[in-house]
mmCIF file of the N, C-alpha and C atoms, coordinates in Angstrom:
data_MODEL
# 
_entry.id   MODEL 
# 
loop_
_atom_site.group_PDB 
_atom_site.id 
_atom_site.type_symbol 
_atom_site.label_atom_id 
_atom_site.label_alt_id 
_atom_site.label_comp_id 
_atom_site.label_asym_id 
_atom_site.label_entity_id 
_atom_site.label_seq_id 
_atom_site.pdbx_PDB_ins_code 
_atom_site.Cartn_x 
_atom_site.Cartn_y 
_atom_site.Cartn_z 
_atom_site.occupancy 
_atom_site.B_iso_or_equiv 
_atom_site.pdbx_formal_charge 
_atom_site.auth_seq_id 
_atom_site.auth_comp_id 
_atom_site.auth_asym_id 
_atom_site.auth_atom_id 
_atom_site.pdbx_PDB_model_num 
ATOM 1   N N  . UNK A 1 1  ? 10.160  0.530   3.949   1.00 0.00 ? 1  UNK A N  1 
ATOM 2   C CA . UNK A 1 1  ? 9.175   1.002   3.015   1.00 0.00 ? 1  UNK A CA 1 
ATOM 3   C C  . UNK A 1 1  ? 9.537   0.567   1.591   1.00 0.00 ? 1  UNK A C  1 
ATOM 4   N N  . UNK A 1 2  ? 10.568  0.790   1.139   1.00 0.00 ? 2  UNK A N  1 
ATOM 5   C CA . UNK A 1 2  ? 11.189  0.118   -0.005  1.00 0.00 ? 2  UNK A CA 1 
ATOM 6   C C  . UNK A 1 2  ? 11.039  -1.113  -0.696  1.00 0.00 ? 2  UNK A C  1 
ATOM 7   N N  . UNK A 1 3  ? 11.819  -1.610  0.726   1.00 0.00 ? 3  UNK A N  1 
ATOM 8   C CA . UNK A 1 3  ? 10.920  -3.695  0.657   1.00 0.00 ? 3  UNK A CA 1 
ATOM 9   C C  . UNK A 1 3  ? 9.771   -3.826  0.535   1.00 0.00 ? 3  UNK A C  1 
ATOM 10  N N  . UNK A 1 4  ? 9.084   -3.052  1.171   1.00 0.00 ? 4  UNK A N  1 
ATOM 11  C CA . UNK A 1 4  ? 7.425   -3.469  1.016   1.00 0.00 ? 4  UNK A CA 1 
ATOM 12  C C  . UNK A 1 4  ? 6.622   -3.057  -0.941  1.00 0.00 ? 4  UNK A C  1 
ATOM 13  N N  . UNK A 1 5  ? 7.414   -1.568  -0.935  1.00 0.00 ? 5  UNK A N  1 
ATOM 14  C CA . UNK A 1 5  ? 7.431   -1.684  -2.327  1.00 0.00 ? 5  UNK A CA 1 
ATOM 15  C C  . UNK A 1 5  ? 7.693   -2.432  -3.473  1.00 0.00 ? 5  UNK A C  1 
ATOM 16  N N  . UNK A 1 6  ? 9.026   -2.979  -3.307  1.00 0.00 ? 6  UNK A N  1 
ATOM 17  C CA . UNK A 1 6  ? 9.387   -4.074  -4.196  1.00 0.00 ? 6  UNK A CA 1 
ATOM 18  C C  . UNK A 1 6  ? 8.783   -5.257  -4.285  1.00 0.00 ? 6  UNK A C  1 
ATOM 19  N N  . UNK A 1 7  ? 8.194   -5.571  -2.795  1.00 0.00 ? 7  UNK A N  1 
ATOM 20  C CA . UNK A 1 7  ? 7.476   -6.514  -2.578  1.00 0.00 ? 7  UNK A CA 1 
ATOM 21  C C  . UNK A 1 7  ? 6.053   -6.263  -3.419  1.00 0.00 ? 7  UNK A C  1 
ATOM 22  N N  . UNK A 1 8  ? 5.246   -5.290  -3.625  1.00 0.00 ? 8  UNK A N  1 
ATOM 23  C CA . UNK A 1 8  ? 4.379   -5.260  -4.012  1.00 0.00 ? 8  UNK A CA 1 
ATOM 24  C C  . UNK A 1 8  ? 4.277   -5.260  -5.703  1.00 0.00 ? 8  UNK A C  1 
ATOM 25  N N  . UNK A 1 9  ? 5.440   -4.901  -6.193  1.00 0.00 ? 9  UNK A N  1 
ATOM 26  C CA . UNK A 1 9  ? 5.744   -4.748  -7.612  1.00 0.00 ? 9  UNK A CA 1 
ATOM 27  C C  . UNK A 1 9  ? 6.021   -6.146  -8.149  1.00 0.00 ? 9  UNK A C  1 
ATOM 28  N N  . UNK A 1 10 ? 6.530   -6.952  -7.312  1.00 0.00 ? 10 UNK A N  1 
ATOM 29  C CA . UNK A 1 10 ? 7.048   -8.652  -7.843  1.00 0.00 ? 10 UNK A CA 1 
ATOM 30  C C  . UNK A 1 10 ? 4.816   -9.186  -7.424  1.00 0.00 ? 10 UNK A C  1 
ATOM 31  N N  . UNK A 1 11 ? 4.544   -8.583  -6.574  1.00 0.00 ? 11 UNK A N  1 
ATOM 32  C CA . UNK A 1 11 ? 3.270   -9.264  -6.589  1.00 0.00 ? 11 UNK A CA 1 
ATOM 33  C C  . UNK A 1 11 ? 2.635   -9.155  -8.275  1.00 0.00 ? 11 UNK A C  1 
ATOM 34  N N  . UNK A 1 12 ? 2.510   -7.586  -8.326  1.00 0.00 ? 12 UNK A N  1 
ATOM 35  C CA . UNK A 1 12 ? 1.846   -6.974  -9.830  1.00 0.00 ? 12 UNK A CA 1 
ATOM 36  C C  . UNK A 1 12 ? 2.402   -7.747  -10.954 1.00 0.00 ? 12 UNK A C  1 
ATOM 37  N N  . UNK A 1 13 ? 3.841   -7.977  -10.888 1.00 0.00 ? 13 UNK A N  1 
ATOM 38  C CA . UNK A 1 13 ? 4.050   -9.134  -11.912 1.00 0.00 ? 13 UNK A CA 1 
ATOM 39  C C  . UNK A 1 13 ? 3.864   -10.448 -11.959 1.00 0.00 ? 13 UNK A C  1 
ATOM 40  N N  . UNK A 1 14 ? 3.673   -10.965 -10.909 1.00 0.00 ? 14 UNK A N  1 
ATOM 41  C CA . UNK A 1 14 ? 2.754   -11.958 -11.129 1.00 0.00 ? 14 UNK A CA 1 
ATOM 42  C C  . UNK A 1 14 ? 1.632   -11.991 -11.467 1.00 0.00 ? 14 UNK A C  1 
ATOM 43  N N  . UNK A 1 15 ? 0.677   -11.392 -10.549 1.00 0.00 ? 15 UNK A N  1 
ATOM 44  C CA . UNK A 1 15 ? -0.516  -11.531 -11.043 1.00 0.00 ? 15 UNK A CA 1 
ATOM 45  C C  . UNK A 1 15 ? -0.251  -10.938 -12.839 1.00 0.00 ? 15 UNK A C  1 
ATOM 46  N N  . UNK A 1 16 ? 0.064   -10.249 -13.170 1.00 0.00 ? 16 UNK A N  1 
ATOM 47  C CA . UNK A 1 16 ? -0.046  -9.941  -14.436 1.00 0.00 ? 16 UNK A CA 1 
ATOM 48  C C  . UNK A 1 16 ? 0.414   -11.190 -15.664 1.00 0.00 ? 16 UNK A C  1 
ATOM 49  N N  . UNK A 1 17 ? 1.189   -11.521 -14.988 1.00 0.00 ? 17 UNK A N  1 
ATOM 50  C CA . UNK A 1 17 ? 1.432   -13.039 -15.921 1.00 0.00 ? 17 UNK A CA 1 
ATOM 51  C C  . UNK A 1 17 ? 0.754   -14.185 -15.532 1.00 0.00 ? 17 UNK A C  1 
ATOM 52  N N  . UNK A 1 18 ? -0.260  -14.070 -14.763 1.00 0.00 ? 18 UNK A N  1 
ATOM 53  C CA . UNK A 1 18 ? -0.852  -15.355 -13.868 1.00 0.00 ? 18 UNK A CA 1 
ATOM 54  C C  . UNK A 1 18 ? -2.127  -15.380 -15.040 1.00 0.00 ? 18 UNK A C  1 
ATOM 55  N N  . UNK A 1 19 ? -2.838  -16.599 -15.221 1.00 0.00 ? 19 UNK A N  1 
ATOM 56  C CA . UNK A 1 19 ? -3.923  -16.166 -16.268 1.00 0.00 ? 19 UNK A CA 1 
ATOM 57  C C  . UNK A 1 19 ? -5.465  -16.189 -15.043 1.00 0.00 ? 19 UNK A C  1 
ATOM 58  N N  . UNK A 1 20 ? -5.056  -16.583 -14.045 1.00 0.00 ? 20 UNK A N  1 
ATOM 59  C CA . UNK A 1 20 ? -6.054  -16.431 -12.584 1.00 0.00 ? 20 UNK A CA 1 
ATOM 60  C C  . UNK A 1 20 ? -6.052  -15.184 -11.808 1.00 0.00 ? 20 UNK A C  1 
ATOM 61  N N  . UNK A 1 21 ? -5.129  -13.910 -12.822 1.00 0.00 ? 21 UNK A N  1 
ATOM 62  C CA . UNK A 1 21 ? -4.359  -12.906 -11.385 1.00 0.00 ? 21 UNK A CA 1 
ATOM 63  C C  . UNK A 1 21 ? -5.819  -11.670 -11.912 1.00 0.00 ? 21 UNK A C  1 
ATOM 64  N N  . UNK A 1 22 ? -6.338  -12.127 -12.769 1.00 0.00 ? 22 UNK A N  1 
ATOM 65  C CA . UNK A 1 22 ? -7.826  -11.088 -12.688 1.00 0.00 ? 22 UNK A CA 1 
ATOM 66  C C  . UNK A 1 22 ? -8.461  -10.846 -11.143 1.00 0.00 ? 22 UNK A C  1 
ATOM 67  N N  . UNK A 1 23 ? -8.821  -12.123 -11.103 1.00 0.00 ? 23 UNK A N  1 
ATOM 68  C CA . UNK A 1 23 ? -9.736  -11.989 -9.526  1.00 0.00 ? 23 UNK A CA 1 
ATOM 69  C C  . UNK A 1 23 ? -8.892  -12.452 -8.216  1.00 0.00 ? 23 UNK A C  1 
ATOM 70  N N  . UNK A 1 24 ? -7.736  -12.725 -7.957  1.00 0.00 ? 24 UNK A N  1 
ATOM 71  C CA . UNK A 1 24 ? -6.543  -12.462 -7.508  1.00 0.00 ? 24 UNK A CA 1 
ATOM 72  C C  . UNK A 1 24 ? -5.909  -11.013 -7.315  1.00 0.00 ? 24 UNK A C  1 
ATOM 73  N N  . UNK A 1 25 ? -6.124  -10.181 -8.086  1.00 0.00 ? 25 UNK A N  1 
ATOM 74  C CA . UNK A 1 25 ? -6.106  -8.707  -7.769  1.00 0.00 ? 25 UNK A CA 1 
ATOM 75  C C  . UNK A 1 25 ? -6.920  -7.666  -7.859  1.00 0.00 ? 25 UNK A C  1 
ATOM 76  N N  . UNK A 1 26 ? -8.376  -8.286  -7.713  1.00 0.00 ? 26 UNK A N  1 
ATOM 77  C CA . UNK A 1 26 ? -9.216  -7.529  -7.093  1.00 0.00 ? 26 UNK A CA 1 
ATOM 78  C C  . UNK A 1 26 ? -9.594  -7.766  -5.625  1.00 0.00 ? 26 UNK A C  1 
ATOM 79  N N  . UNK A 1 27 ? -9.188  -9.200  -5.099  1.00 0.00 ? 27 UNK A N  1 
ATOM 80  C CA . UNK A 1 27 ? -9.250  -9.695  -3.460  1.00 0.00 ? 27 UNK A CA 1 
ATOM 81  C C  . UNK A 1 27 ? -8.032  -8.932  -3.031  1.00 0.00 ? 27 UNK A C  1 
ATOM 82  N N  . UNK A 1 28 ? -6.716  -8.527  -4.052  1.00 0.00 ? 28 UNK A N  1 
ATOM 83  C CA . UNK A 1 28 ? -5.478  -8.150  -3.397  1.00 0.00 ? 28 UNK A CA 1 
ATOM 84  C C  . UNK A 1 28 ? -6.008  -6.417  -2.832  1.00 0.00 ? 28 UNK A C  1 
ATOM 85  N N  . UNK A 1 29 ? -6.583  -5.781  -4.377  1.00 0.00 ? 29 UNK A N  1 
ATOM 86  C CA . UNK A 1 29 ? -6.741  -4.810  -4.420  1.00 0.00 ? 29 UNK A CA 1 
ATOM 87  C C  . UNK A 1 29 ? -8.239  -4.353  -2.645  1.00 0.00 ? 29 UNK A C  1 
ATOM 88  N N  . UNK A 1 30 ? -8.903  -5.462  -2.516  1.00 0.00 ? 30 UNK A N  1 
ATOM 89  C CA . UNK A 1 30 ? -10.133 -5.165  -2.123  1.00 0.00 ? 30 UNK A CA 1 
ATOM 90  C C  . UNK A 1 30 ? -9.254  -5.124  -0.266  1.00 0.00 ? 30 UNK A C  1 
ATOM 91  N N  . UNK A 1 31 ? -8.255  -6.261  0.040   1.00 0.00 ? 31 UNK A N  1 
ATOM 92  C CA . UNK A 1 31 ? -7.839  -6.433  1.362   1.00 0.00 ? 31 UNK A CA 1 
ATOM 93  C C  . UNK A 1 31 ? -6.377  -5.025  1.528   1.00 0.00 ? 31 UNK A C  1 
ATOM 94  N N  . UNK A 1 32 ? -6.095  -4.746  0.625   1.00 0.00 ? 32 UNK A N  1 
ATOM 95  C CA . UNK A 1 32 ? -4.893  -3.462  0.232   1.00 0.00 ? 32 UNK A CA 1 
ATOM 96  C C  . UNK A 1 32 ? -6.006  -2.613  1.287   1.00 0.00 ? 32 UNK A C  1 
ATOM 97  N N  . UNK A 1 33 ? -6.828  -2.447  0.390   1.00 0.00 ? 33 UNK A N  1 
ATOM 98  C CA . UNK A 1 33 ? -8.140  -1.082  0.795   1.00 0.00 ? 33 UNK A CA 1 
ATOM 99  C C  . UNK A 1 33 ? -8.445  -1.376  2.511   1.00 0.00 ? 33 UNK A C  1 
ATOM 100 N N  . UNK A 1 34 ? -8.844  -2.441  2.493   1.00 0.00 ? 34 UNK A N  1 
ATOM 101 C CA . UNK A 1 34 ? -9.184  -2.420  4.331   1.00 0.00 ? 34 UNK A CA 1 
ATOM 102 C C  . UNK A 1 34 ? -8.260  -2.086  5.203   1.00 0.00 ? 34 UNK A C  1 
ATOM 103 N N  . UNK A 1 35 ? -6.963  -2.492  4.159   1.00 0.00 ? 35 UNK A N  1 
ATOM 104 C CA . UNK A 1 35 ? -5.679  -2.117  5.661   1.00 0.00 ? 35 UNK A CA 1 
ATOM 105 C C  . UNK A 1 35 ? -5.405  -0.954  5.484   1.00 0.00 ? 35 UNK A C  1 
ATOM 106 N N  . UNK A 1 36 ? -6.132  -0.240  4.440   1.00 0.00 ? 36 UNK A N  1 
ATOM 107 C CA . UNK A 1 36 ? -5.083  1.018   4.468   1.00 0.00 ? 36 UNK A CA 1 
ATOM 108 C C  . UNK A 1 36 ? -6.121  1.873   5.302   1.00 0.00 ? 36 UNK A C  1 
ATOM 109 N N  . UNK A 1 37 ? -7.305  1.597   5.099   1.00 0.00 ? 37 UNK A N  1 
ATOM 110 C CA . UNK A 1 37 ? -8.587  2.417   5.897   1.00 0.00 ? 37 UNK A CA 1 
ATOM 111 C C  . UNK A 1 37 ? -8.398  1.537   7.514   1.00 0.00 ? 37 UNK A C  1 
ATOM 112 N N  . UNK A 1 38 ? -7.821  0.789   7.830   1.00 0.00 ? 38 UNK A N  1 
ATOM 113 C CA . UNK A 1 38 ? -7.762  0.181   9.299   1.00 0.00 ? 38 UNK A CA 1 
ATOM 114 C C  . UNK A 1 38 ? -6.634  1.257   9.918   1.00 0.00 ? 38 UNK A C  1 
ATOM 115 N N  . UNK A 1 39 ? -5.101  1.348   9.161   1.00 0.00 ? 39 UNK A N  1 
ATOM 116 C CA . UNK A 1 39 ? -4.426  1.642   9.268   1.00 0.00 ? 39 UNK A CA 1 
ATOM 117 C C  . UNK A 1 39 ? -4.815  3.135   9.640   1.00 0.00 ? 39 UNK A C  1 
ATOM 118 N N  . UNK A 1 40 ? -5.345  4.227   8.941   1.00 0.00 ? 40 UNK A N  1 
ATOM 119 C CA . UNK A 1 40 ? -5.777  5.442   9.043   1.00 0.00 ? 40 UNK A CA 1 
ATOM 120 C C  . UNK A 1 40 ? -6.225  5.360   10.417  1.00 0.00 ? 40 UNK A C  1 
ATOM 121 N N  . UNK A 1 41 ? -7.425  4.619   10.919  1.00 0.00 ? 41 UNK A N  1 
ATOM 122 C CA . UNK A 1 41 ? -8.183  4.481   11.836  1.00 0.00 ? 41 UNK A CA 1 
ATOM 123 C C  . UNK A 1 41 ? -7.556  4.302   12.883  1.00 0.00 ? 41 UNK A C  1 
ATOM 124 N N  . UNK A 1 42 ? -6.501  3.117   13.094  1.00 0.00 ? 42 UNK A N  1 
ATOM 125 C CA . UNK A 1 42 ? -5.961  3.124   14.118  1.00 0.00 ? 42 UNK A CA 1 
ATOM 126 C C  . UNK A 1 42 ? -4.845  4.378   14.324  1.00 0.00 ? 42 UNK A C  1 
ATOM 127 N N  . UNK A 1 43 ? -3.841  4.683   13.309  1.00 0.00 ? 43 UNK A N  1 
ATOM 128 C CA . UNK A 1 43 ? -3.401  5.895   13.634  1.00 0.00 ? 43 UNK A CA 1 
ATOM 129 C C  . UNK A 1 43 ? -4.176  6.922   14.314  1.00 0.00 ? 43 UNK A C  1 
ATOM 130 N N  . UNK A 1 44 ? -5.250  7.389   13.703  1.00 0.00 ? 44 UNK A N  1 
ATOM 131 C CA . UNK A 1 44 ? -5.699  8.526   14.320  1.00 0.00 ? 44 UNK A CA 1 
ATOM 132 C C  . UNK A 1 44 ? -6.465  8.098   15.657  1.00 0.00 ? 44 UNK A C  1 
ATOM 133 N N  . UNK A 1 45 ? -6.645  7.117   15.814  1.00 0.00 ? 45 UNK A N  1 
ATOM 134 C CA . UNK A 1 45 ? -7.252  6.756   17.758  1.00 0.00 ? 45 UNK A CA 1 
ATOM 135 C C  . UNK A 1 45 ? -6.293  7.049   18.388  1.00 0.00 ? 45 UNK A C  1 
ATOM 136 N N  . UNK A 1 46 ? -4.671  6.626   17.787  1.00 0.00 ? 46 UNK A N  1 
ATOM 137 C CA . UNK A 1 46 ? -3.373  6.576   18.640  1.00 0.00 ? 46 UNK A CA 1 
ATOM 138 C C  . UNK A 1 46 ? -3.500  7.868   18.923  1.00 0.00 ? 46 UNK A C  1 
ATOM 139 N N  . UNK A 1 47 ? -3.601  8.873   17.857  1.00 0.00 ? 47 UNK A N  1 
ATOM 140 C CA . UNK A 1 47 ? -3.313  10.251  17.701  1.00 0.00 ? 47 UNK A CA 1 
ATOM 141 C C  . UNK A 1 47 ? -4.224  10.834  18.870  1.00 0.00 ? 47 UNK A C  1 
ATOM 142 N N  . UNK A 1 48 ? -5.340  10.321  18.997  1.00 0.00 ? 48 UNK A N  1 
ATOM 143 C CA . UNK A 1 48 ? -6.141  10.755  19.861  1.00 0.00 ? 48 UNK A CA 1 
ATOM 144 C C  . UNK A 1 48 ? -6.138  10.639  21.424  1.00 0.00 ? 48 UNK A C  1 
ATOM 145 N N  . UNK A 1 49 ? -5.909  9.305   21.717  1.00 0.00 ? 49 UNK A N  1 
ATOM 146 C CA . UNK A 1 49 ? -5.147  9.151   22.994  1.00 0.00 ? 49 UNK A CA 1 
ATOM 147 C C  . UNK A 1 49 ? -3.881  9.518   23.326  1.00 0.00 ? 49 UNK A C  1 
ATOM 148 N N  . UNK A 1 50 ? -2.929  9.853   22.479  1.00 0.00 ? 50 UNK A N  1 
ATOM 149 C CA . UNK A 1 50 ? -1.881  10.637  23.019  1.00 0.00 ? 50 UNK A CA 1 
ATOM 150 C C  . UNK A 1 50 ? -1.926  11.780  23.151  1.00 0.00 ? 50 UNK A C  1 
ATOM 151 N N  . UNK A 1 51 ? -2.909  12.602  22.849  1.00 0.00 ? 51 UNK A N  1 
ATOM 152 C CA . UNK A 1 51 ? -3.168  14.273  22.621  1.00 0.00 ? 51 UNK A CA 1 
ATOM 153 C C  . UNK A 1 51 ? -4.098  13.697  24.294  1.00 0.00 ? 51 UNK A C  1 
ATOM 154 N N  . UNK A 1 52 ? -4.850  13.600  24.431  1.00 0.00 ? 52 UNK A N  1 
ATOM 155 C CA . UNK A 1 52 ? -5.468  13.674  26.013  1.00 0.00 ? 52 UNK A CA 1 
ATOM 156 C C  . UNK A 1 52 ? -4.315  12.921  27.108  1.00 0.00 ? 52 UNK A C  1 
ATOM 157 N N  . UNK A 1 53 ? -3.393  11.828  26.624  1.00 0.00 ? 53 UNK A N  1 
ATOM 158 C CA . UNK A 1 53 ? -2.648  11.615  28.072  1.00 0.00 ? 53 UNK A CA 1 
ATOM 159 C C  . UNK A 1 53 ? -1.874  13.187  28.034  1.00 0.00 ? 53 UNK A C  1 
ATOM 160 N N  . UNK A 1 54 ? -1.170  13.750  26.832  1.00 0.00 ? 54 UNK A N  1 
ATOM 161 C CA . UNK A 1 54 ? -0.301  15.070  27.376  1.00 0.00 ? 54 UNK A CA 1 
ATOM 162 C C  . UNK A 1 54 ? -0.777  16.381  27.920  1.00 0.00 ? 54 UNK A C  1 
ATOM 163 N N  . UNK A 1 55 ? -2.169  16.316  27.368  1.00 0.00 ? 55 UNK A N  1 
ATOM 164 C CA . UNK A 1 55 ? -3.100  17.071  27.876  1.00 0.00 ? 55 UNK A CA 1 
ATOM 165 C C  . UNK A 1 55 ? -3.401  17.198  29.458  1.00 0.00 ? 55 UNK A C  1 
ATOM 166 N N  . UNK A 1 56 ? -3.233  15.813  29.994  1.00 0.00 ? 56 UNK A N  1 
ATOM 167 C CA . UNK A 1 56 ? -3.485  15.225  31.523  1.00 0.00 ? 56 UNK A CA 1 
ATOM 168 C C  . UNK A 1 56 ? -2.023  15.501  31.628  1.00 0.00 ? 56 UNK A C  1 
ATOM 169 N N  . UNK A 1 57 ? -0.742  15.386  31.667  1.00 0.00 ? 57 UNK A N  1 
ATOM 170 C CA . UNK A 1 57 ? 0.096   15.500  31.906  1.00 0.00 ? 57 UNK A CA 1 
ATOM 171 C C  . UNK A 1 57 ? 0.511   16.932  32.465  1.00 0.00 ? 57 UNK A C  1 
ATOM 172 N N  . UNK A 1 58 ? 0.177   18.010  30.896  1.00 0.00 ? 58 UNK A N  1 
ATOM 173 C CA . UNK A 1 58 ? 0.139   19.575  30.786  1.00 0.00 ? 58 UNK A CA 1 
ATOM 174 C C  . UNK A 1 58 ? -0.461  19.674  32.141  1.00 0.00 ? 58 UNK A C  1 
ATOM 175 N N  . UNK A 1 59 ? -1.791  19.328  32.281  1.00 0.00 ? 59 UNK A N  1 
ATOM 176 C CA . UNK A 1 59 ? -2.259  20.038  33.501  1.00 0.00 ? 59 UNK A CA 1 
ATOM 177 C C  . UNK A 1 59 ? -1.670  19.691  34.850  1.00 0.00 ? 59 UNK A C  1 
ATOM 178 N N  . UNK A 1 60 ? -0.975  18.801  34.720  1.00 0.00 ? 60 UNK A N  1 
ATOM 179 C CA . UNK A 1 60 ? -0.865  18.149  36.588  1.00 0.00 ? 60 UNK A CA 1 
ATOM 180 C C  . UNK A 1 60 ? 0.983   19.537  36.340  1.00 0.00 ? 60 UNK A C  1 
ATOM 181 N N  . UNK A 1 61 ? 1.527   19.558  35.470  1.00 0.00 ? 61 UNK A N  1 
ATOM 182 C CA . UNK A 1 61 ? 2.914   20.548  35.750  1.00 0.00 ? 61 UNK A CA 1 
ATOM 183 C C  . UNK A 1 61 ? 2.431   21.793  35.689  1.00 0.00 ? 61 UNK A C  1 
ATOM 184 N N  . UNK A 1 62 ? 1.435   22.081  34.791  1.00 0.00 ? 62 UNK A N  1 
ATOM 185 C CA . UNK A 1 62 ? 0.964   23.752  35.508  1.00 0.00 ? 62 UNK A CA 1 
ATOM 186 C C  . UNK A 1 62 ? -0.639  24.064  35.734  1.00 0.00 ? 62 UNK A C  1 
ATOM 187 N N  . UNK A 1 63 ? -0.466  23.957  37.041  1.00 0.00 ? 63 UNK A N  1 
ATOM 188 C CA . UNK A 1 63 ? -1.694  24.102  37.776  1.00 0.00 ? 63 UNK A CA 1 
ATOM 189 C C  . UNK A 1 63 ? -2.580  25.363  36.959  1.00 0.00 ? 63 UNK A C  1 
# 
């Protein structure tokens, strides 16, 4: 998590010294946004199929 942080802070300084990093970090800012709303999404499907396999599980150990 760290790395990915640092990683993202050496991005911000670039673009900030880039004289192109205007619309360069609104595509960064715009694809940031999809993964983080993909990311949500797929977590919570995971979340969702693992709550019904233990659910199926629960029931087959007590009748």
């Amino acid at each position: 998590m760290r790395r990915l942080a640092a990683a993202f802070q050496q991005l911000l300084k670039r673009l900030r010294t880039d004289e192109c990093g205007g619309l360069l970090a609104a595509e960064y800012l715009l694809m940031g946004t999809l993964l983080t709303i993909g990311l949500i999404v797929g977590i919570s499907s995971v979340q969702g199929a693992l709550i019904e396999q233990l659910e199926a599980l629960a029931a087959l150990i007590m009748p």
